[in-house]
N, C-alpha and C positions, 0 to 999 in steps of 0.2 A: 766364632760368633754363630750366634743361632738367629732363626727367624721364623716367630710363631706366626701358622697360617692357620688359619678360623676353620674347621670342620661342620660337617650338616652331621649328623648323628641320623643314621636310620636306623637300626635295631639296637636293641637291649638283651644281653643276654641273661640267663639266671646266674650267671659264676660275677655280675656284676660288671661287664665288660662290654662295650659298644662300639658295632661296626660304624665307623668314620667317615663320611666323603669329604676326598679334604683334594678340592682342584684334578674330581675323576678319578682319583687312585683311593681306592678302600682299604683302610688301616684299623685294625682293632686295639683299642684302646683298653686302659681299666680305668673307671671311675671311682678307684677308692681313698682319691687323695681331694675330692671336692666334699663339698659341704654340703651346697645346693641339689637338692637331688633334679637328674635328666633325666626330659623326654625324648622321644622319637622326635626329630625335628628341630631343636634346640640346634648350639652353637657352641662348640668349646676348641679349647687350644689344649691341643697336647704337644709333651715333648718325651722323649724316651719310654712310650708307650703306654705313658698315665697322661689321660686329661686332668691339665693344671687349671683348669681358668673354666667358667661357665659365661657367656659372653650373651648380650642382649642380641636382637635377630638386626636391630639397623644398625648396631655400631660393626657387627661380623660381616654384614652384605656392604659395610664401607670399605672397611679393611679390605676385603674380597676382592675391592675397585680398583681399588690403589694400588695392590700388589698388582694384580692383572698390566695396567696403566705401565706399572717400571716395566713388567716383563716386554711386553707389548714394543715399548720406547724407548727400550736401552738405550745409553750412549756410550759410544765407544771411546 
């Protein structure tokens, strides 16, 4: 089972491919399986090193909560 966590996109590079902050740890991604084209700043879910999903900025900063929330309050 997997679980997509929402990334900040801070750079872009020319080969098409965007450093990630995804909860602190920076992951470079490829962008070349989206449609939408990204910015610096945007929202995406990747998984096996292609961002899949381009995500709006309040539904990514809810996501963002809620994962936080379980981590935060696991139950044992």
């Amino acid at each position: 089972m997997c679980i997509a966590i929402p990334g900040r996109v801070l750079s872009i590079s020319d080969e098409n491919t965007a450093l990630v902050d995804v909860f602190g740890t920076k992951r470079e991604v490829y962008l070349d399986l989206l449609d939408d084209p990204v910015q610096v700043g945007d929202y995406v879910i990747s998984h096996a090193g292609y961002a899949i999903e381009k995500l709006d900025e309040k539904i990514a900063l809810e996501k963002i909560a809620f994962l936080k929330d379980i981590i935060e309050n696991e139950m044992y």
